[in-house]
N, CA, C and O atoms as a Tripos MOL2 file, in Angstrom:
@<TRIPOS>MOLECULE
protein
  300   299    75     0     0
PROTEIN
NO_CHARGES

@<TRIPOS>ATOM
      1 N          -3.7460  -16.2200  -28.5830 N.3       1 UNK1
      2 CA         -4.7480  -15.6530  -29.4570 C.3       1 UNK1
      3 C          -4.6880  -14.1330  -29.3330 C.2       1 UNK1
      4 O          -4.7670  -13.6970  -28.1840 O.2       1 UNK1
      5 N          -4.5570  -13.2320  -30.3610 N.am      2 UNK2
      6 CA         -4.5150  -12.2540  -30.5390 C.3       2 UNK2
      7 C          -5.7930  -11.5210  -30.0890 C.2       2 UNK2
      8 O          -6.8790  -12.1000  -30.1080 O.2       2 UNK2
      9 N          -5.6380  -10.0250  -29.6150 N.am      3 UNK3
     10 CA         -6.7150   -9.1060  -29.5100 C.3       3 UNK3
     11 C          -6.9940   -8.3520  -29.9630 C.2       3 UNK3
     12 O          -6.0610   -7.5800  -29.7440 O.2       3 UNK3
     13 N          -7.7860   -7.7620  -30.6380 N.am      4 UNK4
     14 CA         -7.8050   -6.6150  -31.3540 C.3       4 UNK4
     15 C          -8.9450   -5.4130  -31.1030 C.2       4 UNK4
     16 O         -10.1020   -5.8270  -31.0380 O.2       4 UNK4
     17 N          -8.7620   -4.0880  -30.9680 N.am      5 UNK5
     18 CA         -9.8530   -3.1800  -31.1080 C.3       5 UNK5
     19 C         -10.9470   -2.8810  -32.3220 C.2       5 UNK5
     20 O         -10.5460   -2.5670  -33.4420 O.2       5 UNK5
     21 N         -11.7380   -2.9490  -32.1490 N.am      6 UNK6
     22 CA        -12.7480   -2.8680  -33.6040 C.3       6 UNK6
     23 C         -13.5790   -1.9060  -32.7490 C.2       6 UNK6
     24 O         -13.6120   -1.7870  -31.5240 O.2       6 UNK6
     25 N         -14.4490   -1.0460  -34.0130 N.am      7 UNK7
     26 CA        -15.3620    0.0460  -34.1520 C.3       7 UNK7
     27 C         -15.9380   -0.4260  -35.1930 C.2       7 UNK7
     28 O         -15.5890   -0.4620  -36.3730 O.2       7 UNK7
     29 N         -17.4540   -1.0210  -34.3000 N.am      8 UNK8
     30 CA        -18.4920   -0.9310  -34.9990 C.3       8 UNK8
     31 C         -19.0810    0.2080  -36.0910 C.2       8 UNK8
     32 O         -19.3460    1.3810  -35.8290 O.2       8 UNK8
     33 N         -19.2090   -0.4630  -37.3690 N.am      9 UNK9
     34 CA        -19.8730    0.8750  -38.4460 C.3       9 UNK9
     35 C         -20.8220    1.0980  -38.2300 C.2       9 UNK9
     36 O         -20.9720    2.2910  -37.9660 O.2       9 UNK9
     37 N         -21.9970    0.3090  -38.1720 N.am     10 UNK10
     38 CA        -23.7280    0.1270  -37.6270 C.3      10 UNK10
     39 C         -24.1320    1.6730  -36.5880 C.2      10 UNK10
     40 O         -25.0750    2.4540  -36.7210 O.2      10 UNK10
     41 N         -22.9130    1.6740  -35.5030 N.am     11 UNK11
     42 CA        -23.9160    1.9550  -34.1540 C.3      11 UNK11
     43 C         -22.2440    3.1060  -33.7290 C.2      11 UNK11
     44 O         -22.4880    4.2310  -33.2940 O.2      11 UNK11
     45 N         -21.2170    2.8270  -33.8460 N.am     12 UNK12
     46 CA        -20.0240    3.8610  -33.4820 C.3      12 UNK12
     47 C         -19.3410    2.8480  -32.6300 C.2      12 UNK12
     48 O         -18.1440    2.7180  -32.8840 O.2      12 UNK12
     49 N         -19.8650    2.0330  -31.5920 N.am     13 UNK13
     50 CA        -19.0420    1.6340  -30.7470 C.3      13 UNK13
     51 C         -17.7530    1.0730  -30.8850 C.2      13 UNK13
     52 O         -17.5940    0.4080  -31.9090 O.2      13 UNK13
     53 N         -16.8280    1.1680  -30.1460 N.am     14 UNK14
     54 CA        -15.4340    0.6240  -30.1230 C.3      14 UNK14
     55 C         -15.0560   -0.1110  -28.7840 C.2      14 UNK14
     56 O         -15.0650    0.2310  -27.6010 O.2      14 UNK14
     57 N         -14.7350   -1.2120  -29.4290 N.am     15 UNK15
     58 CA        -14.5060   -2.9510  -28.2390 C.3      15 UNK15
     59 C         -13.2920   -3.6120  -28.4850 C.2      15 UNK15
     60 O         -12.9460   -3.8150  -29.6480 O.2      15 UNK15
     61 N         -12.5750   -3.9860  -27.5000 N.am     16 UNK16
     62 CA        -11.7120   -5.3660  -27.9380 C.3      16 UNK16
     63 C         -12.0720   -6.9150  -28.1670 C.2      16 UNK16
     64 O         -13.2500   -7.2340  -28.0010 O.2      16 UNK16
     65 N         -11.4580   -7.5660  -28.4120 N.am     17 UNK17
     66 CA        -11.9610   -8.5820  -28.8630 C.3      17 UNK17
     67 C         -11.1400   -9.3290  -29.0190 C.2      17 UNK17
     68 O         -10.2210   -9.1110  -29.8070 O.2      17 UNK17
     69 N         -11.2750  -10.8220  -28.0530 N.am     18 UNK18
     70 CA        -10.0910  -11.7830  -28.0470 C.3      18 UNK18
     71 C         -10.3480  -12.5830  -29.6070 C.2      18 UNK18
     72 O         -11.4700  -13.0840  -29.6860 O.2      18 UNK18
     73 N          -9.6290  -12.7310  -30.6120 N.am     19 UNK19
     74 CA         -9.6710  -13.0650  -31.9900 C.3      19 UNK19
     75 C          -9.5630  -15.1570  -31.8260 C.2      19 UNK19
     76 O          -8.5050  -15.6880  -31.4890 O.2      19 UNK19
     77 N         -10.3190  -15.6470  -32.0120 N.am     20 UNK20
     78 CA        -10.6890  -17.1810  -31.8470 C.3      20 UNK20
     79 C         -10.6300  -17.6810  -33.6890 C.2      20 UNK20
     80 O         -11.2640  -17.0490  -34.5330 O.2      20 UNK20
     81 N         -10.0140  -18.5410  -33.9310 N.am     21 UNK21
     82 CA        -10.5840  -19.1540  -35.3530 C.3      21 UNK21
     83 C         -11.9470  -19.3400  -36.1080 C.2      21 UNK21
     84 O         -12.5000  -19.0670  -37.1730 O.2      21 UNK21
     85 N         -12.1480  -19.9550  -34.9370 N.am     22 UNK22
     86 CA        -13.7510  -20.0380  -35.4280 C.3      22 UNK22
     87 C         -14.6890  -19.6210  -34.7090 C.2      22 UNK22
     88 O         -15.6520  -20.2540  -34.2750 O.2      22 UNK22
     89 N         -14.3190  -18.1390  -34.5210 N.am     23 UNK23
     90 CA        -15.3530  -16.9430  -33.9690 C.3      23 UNK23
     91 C         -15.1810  -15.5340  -34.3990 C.2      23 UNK23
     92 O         -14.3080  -14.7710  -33.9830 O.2      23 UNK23
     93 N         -16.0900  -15.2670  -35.2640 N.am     24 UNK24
     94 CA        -16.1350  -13.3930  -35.7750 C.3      24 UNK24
     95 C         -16.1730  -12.6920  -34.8950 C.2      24 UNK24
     96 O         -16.7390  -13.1350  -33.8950 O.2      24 UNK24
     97 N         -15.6700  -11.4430  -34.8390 N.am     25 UNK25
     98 CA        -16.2710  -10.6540  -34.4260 C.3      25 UNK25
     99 C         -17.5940   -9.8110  -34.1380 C.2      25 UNK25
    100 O         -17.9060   -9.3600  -35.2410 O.2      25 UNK25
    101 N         -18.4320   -9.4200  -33.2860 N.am     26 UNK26
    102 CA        -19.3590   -8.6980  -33.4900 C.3      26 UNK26
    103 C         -19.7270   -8.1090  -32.6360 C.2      26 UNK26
    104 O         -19.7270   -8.6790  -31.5450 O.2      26 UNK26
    105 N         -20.1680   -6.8310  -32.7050 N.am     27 UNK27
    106 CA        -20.5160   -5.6730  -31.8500 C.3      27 UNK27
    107 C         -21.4330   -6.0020  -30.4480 C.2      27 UNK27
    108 O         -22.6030   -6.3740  -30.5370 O.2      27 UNK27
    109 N         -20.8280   -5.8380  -29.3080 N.am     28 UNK28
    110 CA        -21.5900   -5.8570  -28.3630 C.3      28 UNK28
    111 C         -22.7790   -5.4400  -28.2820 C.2      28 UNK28
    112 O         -23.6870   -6.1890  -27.9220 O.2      28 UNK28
    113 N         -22.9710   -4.1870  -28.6020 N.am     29 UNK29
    114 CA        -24.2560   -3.2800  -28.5490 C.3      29 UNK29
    115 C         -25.5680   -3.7420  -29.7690 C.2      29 UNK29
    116 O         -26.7980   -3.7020  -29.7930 O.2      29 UNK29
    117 N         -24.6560   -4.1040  -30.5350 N.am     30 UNK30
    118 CA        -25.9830   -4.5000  -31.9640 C.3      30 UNK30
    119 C         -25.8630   -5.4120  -32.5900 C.2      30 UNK30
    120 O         -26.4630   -5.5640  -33.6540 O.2      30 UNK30
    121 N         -25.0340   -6.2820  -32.0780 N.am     31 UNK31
    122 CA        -24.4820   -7.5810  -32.7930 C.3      31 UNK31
    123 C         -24.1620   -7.5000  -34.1860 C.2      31 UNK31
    124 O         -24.2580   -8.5810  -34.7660 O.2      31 UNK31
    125 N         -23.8580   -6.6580  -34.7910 N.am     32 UNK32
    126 CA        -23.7940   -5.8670  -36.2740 C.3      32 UNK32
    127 C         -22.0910   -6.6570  -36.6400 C.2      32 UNK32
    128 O         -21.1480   -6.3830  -35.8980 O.2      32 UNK32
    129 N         -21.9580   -7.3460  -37.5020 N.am     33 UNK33
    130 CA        -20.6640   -7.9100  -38.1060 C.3      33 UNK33
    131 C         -19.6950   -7.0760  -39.2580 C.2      33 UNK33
    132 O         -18.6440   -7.4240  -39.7970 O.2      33 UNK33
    133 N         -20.5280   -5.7980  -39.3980 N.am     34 UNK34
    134 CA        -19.5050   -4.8120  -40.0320 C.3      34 UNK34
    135 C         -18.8520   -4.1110  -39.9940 C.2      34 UNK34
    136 O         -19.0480   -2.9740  -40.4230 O.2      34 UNK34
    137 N         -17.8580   -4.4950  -39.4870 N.am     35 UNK35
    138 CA        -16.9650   -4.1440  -38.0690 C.3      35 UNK35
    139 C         -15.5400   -3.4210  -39.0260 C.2      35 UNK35
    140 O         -15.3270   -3.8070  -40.1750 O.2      35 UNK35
    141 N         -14.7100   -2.4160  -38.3900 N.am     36 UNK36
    142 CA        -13.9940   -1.6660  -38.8250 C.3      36 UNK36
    143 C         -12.1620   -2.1590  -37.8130 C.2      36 UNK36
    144 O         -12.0900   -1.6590  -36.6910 O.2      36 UNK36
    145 N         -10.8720   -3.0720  -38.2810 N.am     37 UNK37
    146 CA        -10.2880   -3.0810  -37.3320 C.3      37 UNK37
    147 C          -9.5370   -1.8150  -37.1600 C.2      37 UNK37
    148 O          -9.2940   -1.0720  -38.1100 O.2      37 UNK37
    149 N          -9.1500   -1.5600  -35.8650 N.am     38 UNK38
    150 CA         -8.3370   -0.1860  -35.3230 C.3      38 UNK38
    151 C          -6.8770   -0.6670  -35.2910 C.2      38 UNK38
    152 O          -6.4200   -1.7740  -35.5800 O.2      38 UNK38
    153 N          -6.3690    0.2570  -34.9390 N.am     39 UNK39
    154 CA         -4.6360    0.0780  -34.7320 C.3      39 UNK39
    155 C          -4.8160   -0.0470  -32.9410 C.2      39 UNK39
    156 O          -5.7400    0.5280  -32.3660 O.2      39 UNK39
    157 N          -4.0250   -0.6870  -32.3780 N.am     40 UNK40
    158 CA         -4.6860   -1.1880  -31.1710 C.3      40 UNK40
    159 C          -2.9320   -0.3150  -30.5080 C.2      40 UNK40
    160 O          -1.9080   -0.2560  -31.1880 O.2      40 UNK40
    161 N          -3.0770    0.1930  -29.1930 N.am     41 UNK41
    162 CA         -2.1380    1.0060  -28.4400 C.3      41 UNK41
    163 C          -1.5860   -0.4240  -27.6250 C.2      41 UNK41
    164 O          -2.4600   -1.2150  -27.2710 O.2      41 UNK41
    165 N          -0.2710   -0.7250  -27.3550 N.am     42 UNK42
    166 CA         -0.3630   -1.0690  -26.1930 C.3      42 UNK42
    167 C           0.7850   -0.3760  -25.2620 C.2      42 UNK42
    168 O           1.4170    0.5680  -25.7350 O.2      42 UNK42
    169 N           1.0610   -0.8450  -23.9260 N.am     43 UNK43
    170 CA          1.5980   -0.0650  -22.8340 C.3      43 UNK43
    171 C           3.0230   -1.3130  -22.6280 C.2      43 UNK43
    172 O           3.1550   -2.4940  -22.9490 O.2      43 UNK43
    173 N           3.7170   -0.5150  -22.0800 N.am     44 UNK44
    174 CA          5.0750   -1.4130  -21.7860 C.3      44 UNK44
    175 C           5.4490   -0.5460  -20.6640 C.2      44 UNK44
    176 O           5.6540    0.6670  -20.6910 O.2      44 UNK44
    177 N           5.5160   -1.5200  -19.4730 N.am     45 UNK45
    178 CA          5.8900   -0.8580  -17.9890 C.3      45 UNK45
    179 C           7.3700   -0.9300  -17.9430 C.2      45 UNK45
    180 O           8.0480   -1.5040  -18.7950 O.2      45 UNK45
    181 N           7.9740   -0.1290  -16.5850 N.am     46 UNK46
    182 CA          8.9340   -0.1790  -16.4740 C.3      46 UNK46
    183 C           9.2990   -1.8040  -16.1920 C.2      46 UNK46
    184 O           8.3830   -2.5370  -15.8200 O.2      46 UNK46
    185 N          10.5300   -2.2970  -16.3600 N.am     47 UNK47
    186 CA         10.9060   -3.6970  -15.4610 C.3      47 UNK47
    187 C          10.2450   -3.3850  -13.9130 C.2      47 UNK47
    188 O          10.1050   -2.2930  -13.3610 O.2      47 UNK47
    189 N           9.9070   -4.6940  -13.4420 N.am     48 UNK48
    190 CA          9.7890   -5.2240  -12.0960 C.3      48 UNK48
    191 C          10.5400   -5.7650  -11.5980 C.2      48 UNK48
    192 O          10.5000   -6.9840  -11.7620 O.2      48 UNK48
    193 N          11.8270   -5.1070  -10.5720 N.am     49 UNK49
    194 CA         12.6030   -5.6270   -9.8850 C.3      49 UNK49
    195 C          12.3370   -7.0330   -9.4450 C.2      49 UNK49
    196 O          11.2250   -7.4670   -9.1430 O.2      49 UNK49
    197 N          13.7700   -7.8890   -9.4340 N.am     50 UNK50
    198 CA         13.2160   -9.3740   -8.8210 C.3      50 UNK50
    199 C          13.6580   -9.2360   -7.1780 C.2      50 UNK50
    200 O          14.5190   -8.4360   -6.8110 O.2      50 UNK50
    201 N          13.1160   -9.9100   -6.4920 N.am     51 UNK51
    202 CA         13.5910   -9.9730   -5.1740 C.3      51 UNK51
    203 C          14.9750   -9.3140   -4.4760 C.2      51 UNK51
    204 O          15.1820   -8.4000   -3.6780 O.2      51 UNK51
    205 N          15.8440  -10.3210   -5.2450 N.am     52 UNK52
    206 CA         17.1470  -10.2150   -5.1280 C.3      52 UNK52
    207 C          17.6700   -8.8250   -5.3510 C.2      52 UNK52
    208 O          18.4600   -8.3320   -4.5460 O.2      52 UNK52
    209 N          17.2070   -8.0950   -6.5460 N.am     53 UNK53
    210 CA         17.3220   -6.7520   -6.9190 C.3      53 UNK53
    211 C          16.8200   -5.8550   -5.6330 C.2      53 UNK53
    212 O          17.7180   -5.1880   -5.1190 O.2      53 UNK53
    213 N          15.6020   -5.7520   -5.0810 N.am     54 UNK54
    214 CA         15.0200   -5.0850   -4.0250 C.3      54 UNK54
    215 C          15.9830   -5.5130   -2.8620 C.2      54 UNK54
    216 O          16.1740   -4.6610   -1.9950 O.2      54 UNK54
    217 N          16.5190   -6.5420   -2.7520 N.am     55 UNK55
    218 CA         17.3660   -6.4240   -1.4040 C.3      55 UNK55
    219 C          18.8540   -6.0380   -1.6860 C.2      55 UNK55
    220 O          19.4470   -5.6870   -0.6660 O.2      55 UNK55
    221 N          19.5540   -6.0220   -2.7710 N.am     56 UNK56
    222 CA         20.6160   -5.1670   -2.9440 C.3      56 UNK56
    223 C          20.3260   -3.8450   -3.1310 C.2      56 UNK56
    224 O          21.2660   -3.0710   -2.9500 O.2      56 UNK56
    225 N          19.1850   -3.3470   -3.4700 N.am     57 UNK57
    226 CA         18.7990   -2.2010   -3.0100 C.3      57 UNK57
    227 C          18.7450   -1.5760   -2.2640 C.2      57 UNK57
    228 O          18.9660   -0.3780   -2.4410 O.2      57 UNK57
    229 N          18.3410   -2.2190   -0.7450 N.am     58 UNK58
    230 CA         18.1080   -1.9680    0.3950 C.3      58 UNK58
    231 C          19.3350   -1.7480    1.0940 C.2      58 UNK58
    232 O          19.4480   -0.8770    1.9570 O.2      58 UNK58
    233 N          20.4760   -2.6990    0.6600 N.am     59 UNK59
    234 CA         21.7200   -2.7220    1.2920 C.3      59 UNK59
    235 C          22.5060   -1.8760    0.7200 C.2      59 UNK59
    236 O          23.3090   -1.4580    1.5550 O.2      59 UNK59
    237 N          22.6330   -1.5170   -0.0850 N.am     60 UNK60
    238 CA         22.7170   -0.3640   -1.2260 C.3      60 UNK60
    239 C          22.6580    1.0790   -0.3250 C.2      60 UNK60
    240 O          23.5840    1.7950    0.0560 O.2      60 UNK60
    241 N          21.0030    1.2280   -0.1200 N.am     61 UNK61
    242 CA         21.0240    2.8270    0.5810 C.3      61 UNK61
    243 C          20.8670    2.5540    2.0620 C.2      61 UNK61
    244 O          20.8380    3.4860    2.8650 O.2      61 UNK61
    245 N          20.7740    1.4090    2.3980 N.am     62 UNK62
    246 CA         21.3780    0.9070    4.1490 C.3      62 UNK62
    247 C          23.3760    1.6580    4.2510 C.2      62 UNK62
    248 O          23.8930    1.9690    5.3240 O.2      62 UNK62
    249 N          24.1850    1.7850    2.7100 N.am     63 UNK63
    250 CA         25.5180    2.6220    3.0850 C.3      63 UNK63
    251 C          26.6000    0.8220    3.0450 C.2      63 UNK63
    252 O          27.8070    0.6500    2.8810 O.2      63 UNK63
    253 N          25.7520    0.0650    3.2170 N.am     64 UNK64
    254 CA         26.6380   -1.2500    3.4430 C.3      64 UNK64
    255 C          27.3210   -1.4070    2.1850 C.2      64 UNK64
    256 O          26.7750   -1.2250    1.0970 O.2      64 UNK64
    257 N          28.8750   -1.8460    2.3920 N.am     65 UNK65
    258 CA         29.4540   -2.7620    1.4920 C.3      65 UNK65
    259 C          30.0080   -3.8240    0.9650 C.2      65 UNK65
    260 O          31.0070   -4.3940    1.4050 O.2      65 UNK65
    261 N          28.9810   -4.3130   -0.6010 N.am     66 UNK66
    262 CA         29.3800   -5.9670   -0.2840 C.3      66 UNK66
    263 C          30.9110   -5.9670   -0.6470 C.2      66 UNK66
    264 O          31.5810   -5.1390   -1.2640 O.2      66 UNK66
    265 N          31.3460   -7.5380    0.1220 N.am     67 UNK67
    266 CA         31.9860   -7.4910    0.2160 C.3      67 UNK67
    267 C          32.6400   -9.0130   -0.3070 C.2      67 UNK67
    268 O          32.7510   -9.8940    0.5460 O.2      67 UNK67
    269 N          33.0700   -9.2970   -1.7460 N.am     68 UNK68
    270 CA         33.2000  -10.7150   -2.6040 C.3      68 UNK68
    271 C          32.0520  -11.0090   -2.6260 C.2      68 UNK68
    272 O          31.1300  -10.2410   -2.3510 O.2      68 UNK68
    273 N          31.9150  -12.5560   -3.0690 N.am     69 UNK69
    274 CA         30.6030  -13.3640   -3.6340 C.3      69 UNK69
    275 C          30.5920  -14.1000   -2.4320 C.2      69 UNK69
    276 O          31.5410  -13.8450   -1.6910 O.2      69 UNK69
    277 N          29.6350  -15.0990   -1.9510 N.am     70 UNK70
    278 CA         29.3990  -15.7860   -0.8600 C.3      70 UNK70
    279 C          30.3920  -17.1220   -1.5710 C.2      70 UNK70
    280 O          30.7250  -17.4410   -2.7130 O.2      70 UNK70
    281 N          30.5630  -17.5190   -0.5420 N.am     71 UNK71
    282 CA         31.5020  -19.0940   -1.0880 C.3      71 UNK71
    283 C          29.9610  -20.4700   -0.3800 C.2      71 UNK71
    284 O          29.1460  -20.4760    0.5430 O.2      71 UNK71
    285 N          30.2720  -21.2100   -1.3000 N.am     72 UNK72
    286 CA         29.6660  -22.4990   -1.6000 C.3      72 UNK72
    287 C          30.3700  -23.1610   -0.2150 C.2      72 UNK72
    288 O          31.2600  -22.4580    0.2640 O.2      72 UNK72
    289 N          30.1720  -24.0330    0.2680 N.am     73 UNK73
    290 CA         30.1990  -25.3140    0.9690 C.3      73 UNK73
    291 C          30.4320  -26.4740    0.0780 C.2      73 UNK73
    292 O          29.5940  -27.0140   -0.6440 O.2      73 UNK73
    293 N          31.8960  -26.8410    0.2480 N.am     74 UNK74
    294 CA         32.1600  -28.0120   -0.9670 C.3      74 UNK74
    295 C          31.8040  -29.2190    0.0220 C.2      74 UNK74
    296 O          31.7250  -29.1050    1.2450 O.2      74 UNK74
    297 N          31.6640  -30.0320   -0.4840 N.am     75 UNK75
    298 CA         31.5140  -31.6480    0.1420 C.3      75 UNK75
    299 C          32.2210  -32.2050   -0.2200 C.2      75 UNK75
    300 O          32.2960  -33.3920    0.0980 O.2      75 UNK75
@<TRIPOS>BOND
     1     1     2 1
     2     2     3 1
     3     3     4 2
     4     3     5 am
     5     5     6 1
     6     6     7 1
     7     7     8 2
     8     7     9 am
     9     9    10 1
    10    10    11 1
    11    11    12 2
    12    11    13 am
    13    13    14 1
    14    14    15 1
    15    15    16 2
    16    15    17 am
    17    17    18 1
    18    18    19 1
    19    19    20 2
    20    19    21 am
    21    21    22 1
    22    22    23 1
    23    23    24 2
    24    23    25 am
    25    25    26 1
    26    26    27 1
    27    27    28 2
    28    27    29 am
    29    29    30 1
    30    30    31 1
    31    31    32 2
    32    31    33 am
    33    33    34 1
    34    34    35 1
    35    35    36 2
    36    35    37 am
    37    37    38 1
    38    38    39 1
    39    39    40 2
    40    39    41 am
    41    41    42 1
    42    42    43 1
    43    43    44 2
    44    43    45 am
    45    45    46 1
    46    46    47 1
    47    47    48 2
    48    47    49 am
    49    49    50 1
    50    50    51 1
    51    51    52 2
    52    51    53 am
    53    53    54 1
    54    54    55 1
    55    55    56 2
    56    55    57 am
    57    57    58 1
    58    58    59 1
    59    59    60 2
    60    59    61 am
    61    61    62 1
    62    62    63 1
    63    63    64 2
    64    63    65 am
    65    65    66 1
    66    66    67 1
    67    67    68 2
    68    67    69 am
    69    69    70 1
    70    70    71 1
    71    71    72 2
    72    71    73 am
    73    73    74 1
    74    74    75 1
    75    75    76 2
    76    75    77 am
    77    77    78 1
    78    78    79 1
    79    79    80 2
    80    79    81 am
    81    81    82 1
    82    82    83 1
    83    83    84 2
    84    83    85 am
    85    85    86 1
    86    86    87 1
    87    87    88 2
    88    87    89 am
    89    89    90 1
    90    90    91 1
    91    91    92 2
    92    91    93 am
    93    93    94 1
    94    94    95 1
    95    95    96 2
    96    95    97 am
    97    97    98 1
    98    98    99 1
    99    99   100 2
   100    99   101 am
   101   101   102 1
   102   102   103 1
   103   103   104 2
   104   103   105 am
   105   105   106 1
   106   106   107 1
   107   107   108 2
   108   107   109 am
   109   109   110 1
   110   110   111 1
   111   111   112 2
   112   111   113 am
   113   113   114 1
   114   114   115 1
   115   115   116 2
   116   115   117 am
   117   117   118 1
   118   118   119 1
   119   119   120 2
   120   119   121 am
   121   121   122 1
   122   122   123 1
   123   123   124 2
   124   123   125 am
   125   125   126 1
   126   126   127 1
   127   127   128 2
   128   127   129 am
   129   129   130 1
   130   130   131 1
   131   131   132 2
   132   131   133 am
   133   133   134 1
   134   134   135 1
   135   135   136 2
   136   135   137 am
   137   137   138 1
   138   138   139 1
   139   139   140 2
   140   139   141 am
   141   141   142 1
   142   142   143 1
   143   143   144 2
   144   143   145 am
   145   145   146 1
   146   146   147 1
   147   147   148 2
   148   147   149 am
   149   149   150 1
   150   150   151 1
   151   151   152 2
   152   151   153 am
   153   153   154 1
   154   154   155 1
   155   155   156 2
   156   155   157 am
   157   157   158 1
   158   158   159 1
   159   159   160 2
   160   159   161 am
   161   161   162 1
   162   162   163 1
   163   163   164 2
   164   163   165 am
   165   165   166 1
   166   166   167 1
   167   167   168 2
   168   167   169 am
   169   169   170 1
   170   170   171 1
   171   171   172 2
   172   171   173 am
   173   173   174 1
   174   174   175 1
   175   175   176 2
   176   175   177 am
   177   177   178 1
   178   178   179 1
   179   179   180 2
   180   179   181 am
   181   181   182 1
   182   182   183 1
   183   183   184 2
   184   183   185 am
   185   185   186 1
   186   186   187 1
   187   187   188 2
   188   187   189 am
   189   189   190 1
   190   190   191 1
   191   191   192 2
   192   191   193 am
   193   193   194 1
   194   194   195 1
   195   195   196 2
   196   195   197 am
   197   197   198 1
   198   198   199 1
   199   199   200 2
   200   199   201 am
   201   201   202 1
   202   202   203 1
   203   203   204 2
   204   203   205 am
   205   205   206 1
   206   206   207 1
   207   207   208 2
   208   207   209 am
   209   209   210 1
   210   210   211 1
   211   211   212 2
   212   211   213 am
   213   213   214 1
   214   214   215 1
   215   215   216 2
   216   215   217 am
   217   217   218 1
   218   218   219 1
   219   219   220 2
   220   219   221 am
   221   221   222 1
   222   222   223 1
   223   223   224 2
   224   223   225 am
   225   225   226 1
   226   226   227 1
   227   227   228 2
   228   227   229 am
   229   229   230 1
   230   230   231 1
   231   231   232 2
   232   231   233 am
   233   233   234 1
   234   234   235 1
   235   235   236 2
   236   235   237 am
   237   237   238 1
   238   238   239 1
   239   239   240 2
   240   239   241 am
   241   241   242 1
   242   242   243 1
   243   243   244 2
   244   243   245 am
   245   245   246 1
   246   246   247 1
   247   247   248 2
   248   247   249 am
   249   249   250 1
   250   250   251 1
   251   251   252 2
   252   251   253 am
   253   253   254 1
   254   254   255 1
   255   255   256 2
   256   255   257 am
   257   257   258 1
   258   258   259 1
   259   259   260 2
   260   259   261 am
   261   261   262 1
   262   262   263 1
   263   263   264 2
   264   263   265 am
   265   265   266 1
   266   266   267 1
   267   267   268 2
   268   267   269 am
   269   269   270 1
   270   270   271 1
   271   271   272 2
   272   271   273 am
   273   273   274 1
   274   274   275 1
   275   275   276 2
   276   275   277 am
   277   277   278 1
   278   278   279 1
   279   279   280 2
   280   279   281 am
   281   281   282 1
   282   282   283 1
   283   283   284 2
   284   283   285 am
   285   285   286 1
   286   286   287 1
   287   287   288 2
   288   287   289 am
   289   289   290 1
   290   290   291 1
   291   291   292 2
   292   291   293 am
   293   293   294 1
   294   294   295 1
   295   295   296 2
   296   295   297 am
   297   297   298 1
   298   298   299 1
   299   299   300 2
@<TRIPOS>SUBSTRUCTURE
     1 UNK1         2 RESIDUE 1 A UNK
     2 UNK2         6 RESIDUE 1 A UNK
     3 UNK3        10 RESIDUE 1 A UNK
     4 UNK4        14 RESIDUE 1 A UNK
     5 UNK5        18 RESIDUE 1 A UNK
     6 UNK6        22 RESIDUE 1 A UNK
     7 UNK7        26 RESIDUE 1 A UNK
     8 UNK8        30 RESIDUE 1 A UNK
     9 UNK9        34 RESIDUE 1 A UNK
    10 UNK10       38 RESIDUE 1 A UNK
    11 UNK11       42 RESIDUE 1 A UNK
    12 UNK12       46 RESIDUE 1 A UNK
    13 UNK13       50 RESIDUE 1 A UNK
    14 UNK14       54 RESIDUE 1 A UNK
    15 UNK15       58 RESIDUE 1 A UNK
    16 UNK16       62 RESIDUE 1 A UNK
    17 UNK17       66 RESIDUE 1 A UNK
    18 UNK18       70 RESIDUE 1 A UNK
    19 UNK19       74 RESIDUE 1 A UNK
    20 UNK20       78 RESIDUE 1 A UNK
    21 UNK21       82 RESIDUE 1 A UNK
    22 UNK22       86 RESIDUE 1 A UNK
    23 UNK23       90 RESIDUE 1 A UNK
    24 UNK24       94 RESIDUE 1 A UNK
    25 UNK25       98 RESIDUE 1 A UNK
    26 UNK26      102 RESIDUE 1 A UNK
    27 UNK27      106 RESIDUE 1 A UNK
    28 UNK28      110 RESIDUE 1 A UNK
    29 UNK29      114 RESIDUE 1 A UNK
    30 UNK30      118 RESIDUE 1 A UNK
    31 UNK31      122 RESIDUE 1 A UNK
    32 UNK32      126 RESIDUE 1 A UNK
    33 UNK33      130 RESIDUE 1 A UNK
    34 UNK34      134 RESIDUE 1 A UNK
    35 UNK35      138 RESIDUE 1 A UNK
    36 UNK36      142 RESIDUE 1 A UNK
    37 UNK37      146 RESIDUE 1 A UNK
    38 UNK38      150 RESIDUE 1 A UNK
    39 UNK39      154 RESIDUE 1 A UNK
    40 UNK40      158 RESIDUE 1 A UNK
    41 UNK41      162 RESIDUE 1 A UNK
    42 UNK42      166 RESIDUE 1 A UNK
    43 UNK43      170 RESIDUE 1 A UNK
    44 UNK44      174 RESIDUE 1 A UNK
    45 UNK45      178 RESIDUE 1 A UNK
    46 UNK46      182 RESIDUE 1 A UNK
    47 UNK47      186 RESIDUE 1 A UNK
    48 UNK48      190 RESIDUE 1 A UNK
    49 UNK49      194 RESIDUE 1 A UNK
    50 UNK50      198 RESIDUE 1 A UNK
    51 UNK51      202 RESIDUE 1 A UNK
    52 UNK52      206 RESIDUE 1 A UNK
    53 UNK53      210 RESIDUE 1 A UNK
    54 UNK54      214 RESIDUE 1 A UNK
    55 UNK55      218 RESIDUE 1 A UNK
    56 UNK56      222 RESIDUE 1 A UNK
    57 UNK57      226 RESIDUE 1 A UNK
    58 UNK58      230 RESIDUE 1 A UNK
    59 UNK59      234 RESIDUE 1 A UNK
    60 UNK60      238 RESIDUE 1 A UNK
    61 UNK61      242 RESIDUE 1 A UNK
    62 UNK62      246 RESIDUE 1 A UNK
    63 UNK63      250 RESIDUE 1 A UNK
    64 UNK64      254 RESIDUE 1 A UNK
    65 UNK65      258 RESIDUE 1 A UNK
    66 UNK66      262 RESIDUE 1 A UNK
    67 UNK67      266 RESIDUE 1 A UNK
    68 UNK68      270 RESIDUE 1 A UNK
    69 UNK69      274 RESIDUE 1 A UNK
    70 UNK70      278 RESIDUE 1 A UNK
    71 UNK71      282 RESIDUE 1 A UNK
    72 UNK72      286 RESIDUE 1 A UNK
    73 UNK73      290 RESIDUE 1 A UNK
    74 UNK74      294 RESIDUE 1 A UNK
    75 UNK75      298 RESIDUE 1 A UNK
């Protein structure tokens, strides 16, 4: 379900608002339904290393070098 920023016309305020089918929007402050939608910002972080990444990292500026892929254990 989508979110969106709205600014109340009634009163000024500006809220997000998780968007439901069968639920309007309406102003926290005045319960006022004449609501204005905004262009909503969002943020995008850098990646979050996975584990595996943080420990070739480590071995990385530890100066170590790998050395081939690990071999399997056949049966």
């Amino acid at each position: 379900m989508p979110m969106f920023d709205y600014r109340c016309r009634a009163c000024g305020q500006t809220f997000e608002h998780l968007t439901r089918p069968d639920h309007d929007a309406a102003c926290p402050a005045c319960q006022s339904r004449d609501l204005e939608k905004l262009l909503s910002n969002f943020k995008v972080g850098p990646p979050v290393p996975t584990p595996a990444q943080k420990e070739a990292e480590k071995i990385r500026r530890a100066g170590w070098v790998p050395i081939g892929r690990p071999q399997r254990n056949r049966r």
